[in-house]
PALUM-625372 format. One line per 10 residues: their letters; for each residue x, y, z of C-alpha. Coordinates in steps of 0.5 Angstrom, whole numbers, padded with zeros to 4 digits, always signed. Each point is the difference from the previous one (the first is absolute). Last residue first. Layout:
<nodes>
A	X/Y/Z; ...
</nodes>
This chain:
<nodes>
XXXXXXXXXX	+0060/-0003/+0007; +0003/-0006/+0004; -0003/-0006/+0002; -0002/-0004/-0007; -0003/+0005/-0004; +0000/-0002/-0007; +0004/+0005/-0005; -0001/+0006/-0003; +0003/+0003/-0006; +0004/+0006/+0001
XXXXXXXXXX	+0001/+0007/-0002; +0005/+0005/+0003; +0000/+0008/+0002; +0005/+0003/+0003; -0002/+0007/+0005; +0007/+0002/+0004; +0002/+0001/+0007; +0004/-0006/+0000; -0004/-0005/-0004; -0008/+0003/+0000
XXXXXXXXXX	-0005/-0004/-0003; -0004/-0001/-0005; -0003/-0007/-0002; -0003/-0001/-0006; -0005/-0007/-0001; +0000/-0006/-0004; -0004/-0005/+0001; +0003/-0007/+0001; -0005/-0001/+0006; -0006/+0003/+0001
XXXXXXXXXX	-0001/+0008/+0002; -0006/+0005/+0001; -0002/-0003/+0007; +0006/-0004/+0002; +0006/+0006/-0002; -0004/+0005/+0002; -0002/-0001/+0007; +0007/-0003/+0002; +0003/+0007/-0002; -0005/+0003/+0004
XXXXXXXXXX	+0000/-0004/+0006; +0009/+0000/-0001; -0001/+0008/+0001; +0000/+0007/-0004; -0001/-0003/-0009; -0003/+0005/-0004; -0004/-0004/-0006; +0003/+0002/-0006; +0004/-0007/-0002; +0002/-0002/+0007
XXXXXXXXXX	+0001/+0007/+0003; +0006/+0001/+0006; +0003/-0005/+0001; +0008/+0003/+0004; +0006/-0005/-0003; +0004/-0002/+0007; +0001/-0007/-0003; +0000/+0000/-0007; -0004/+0000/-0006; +0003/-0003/-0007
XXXXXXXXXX	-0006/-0003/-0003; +0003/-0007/+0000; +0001/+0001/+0007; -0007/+0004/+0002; -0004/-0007/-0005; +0004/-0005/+0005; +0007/-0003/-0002; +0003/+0001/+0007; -0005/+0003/+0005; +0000/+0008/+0001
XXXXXXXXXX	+0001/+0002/+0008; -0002/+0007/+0003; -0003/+0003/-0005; -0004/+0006/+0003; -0006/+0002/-0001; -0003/+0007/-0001; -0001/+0005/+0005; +0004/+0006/+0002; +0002/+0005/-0006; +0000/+0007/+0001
XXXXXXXXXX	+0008/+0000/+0002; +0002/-0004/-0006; +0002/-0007/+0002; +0008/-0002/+0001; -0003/-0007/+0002; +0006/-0001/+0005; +0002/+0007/+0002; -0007/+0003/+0000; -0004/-0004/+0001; +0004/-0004/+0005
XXXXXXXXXX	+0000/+0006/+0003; -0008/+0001/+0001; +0000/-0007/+0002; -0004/-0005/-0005; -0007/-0003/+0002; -0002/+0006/-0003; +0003/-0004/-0006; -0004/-0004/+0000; +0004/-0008/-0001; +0000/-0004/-0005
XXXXXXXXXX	+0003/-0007/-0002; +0000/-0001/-0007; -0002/-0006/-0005; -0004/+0005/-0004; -0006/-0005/+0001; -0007/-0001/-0004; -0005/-0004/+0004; -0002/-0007/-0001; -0007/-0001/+0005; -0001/-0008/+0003
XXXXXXXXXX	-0003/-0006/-0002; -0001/+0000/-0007; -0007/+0000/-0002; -0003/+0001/+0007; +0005/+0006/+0003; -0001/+0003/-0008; -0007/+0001/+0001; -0001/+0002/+0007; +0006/+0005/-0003; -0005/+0002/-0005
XXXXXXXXXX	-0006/+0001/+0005; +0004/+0003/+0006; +0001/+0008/-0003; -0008/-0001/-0004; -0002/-0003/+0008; +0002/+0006/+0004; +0004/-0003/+0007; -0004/+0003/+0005; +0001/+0004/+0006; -0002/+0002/+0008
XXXXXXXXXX	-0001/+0007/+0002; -0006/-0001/+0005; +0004/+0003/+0007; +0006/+0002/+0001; +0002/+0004/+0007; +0001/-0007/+0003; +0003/-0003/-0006; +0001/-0005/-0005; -0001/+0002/-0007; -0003/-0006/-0004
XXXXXXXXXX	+0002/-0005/-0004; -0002/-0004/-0007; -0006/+0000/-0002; -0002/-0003/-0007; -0003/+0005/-0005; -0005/+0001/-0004; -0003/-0006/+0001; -0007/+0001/-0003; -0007/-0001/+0004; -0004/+0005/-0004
XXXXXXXXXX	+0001/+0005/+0006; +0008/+0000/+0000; +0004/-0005/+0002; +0007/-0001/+0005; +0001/-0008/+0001; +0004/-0003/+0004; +0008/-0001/+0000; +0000/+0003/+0006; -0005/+0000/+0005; +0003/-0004/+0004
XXXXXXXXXX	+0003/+0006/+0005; -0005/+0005/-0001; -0003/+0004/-0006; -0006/+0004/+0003; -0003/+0004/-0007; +0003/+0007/+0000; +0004/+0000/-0006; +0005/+0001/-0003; +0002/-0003/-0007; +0007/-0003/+0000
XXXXXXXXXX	+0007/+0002/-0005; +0005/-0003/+0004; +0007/+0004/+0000; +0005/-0004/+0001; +0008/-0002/+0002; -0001/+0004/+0007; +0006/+0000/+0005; -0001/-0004/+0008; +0004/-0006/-0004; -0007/-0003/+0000
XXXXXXXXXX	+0001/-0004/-0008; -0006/+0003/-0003; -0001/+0007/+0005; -0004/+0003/-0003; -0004/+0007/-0001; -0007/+0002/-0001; -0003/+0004/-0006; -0007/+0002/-0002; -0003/+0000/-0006; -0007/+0001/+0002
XXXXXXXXXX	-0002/+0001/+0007; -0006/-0001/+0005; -0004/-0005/-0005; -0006/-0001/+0005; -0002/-0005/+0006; -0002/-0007/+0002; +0001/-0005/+0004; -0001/-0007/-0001; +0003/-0006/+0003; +0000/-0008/-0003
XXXXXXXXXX	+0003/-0002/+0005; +0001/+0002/+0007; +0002/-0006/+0004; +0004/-0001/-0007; +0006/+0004/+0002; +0001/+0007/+0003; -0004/+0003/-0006; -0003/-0005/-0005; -0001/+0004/-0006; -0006/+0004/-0004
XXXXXXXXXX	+0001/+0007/-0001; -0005/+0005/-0002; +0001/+0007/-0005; -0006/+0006/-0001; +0004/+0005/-0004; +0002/+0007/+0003; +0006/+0000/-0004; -0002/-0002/-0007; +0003/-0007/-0002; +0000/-0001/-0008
XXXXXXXXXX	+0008/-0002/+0000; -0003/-0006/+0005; -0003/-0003/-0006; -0004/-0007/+0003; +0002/-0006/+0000; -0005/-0007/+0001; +0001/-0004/+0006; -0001/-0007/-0001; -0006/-0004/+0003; -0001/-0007/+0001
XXXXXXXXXX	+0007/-0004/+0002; -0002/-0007/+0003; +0004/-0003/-0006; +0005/+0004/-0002; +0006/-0002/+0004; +0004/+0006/+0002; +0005/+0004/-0004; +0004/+0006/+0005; +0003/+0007/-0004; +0003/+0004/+0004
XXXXXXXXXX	+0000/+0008/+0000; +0005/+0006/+0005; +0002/+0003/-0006; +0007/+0001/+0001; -0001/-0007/+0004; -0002/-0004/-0006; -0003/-0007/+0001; -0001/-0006/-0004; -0004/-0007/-0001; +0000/-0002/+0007
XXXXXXXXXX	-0004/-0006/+0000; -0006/-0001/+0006; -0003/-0004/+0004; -0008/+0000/+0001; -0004/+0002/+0006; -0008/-0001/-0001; -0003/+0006/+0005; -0005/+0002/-0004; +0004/+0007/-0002; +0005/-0005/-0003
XXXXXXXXXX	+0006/-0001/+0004; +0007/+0000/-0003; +0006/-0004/+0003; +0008/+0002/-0002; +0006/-0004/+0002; +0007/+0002/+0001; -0002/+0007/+0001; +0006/+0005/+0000; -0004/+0006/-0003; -0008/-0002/-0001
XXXXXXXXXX	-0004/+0006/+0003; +0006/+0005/-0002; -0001/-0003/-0008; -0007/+0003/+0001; -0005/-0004/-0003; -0003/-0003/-0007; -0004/-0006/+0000; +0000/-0006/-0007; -0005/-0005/-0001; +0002/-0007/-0004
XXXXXXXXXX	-0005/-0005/-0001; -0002/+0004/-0006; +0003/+0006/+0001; -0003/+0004/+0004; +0003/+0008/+0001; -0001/+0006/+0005; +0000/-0004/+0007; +0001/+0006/+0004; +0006/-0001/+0007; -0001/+0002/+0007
XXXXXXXXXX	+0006/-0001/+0005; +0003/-0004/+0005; +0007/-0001/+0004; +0004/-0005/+0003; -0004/-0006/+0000; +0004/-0006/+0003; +0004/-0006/-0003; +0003/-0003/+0005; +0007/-0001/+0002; +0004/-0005/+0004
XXXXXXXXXX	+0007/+0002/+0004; +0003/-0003/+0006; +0004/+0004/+0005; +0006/-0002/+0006; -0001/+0004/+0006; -0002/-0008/+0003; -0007/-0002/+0001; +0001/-0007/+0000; -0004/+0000/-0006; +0003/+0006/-0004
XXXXXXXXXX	-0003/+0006/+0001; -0004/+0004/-0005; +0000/+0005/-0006; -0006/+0000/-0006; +0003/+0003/-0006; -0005/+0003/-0006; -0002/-0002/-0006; -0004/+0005/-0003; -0007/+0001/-0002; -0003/+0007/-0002
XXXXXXXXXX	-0008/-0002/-0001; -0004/+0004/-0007; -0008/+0002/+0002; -0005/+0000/-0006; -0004/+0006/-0003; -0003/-0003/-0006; -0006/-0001/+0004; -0001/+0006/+0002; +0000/+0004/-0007; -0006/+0001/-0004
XXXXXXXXXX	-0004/-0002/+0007; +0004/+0006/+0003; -0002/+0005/-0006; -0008/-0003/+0001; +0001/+0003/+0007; +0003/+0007/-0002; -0005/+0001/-0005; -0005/-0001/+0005; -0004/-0006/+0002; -0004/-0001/+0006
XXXXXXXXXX	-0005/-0006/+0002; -0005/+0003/+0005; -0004/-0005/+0005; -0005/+0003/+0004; -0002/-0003/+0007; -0007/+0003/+0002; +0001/+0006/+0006; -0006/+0004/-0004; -0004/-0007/+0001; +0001/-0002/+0006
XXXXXXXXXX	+0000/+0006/+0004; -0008/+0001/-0003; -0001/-0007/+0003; +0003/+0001/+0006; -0003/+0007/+0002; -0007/-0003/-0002; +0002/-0006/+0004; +0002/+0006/+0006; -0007/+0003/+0000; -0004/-0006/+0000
XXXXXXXXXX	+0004/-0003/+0005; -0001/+0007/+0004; -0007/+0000/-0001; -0001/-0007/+0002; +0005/+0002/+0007; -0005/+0006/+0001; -0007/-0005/+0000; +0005/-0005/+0004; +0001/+0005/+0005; -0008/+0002/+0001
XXXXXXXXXX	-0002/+0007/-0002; -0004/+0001/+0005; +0000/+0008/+0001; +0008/+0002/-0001; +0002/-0005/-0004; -0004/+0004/-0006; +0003/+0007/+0000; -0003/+0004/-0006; -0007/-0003/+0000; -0001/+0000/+0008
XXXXXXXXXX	+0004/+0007/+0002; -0006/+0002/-0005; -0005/-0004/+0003; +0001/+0002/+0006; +0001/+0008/-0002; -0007/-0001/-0002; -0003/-0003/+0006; +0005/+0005/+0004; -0004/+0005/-0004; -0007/-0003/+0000
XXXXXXXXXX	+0001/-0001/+0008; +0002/+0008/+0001; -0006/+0003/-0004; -0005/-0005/+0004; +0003/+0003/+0006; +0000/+0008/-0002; -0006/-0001/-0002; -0003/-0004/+0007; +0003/+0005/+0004; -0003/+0006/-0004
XXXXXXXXXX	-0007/-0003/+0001; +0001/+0000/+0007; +0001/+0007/+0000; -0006/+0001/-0005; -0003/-0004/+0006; +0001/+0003/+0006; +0000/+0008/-0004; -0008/-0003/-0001; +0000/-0003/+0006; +0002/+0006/+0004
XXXXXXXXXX	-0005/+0004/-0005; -0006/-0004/+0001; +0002/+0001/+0008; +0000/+0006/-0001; -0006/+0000/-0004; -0003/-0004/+0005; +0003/+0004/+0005; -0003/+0006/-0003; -0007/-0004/-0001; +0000/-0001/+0007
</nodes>
């Protein structure tokens, strides 16, 4: 009995340490769902009772917090920008104005009973524009500057104001070797003059803007900048379009967009100063960026001379020239009668009765070949000498060759009128 007992104990004991064991392992596992519950709970909320509304107003709450922050690093900011180059065109701009072209032109129709007899009218029309620079005001009267191109043939000239105001305008004067004219407008609407700067202090690489109306008034007023890319630079001209060159045009070259329209505006430097006015550009497809202006210490005393007297008075030989490279080989040498090493210079070929050559003594078939000292190649060089460093009734040397042999005359010079 007492084994049983103590089996039996003993069963019951191992019974209840087994029981026990079950109960532990019970309990441990509910203490550890009921923990990872509440971690689930805290981390993830919408999973245990969180209502939709209750997420909706976290999200609101969320989303406002978002907006407002938005808000406020997304706030409009107003900035008012001023550079050199600003405050340059604000010198300038407005003394930039826009110059029409206005021709008459005919206007061919039927006649009433539609006959192959024809009737004509004619209108006036623009037939091309330009830019110009208002550079003086004279009590109620101002005074523009533009390229004689822009207001070649015009039987009627019309300057736009940079504030849309037009106003008709005098043709006071214009050079073609210059490529410059001089317009007077009424004064009283004027507010700004442009000041002149010193092109001869230009440096390659300085900093250079135009202002003009490129392709007409549509865009009026346009600025483009870029740098002085050449000085001294040189470009021939056809004056009378006879397929030969009459000049070469002394320009600044600059990479600062000149289009058609553009001519006559302002090219100026970054205290606002015109130091050239823009004149043409090379148009070609492989060119890119080389456009050129007139330097305004070379425009200056001829603006002066087309305002005071209306047109430039030039120094003449009374001659017709032509090179001599223009010449054949064997006419050089049969008719000329020129030394083998010698094969440019210009070429008399006609001298005006009573002129300054006459009177002198030169002949037709006389080889130029040094004015004074000046060496003398082609009919540009000699141009260029005569009108830049002489006035009329100067005196000037003339050395040539006659039938092979240099000679040497002296003449006053007389006022050219057609000839050289």
């Amino acid at each position: 009995m007492g084994y049983y007992d103590d089996q039996d104990g003993q069963r019951r004991g191992k019974e209840n340490r087994r029981s026990g064991g079950r109960f532990g392992y019970f309990l441990s596992g509910l203490i550890g769902v009921i923990v990872g519950a509440l971690v689930v709970a805290l981390l993830f909320p919408n999973i245990f009772g969180k209502t939709n509304s209750d997420s909706s107003a976290v999200d609101s709450n969320s989303v406002a917090n978002t907006s407002t922050s938005t808000a406020k690093t997304t706030k409009t900011v107003s900035l008012k920008v001023t550079t050199d180059i600003t405050k340059a065109v604000e010198k300038t701009e407005k003394a930039v104005v826009g110059v029409s072209n206005i021709q008459k032109q005919s206007i061919w129709s039927d006649d009433m009973f539609g006959q192959d007899s024809k009737s004509s009218s004619s209108s006036s029309q623009e037939a091309g524009s330009g830019s110009g620079i208002i550079y003086k005001k004279a009590g109620d009267k101002a005074y523009v500057v533009t390229n004689y191109h822009v207001i070649e043939g015009a039987n009627a000239l019309e300057v736009t104001l940079s504030n849309g105001k037009k106003l008709s305008a005098k043709l006071v004067g214009g050079d073609k070797y210059t490529d410059l004219a001089v317009l007077q407008i009424d004064g009283s609407n004027v507010t700004t003059v442009a000041q002149f700067g010193d092109s001869d202090a230009l440096k390659l690489g300085e900093s250079v803007i135009a202002i003009g109306n490129p392709l007409g008034e549509e865009f009026a007023g346009s600025v483009t900048e870029g740098i002085v890319s050449g000085l001294n630079r040189t470009v021939p001209v056809d004056i009378d379009e006879d397929g030969t060159e009459d000049w070469q045009e002394e320009v600044i070259q600059t990479d600062a967009a000149i289009n058609p329209g553009n001519s006559g505006g302002a090219l100026i430097n970054i205290s606002g100063q015109v130091v050239g006015i823009n004149s043409m550009k090379i148009s070609n497809e492989s060119v890119e960026g080389i456009g050129f202006s007139i330097p305004i210490n070379s425009a200056k005393p001829v603006i002066h001379q087309l305002e005071t007297k209306g047109k430039i008075t030039r120094p003449a030989l009374g001659v017709g020239i032509v090179n001599v490279s223009d010449i054949s080989a064997y006419q050089q040498k049969e008719t000329l009668k020129l030394p083998a090493n010698v094969t440019t210079g210009v070429v008399i070929g006609s001298v005006k009765n009573g002129s300054p050559a006459s009177k002198a003594g030169l002949k037709e078939f006389d080889v130029i070949y040094k004015l004074d000292d000046q060496k003398i190649d082609n009919t540009v060089e000699l141009r260029k000498f005569l009108y830049e460093h002489k006035q009329p009734g100067d005196k000037v040397k003339v050395l040539v060759y006659r039938n092979g042999q240099p000679k040497t005359f002296t003449l006053t010079l007389g006022t050219a009128s057609g000839s050289n």
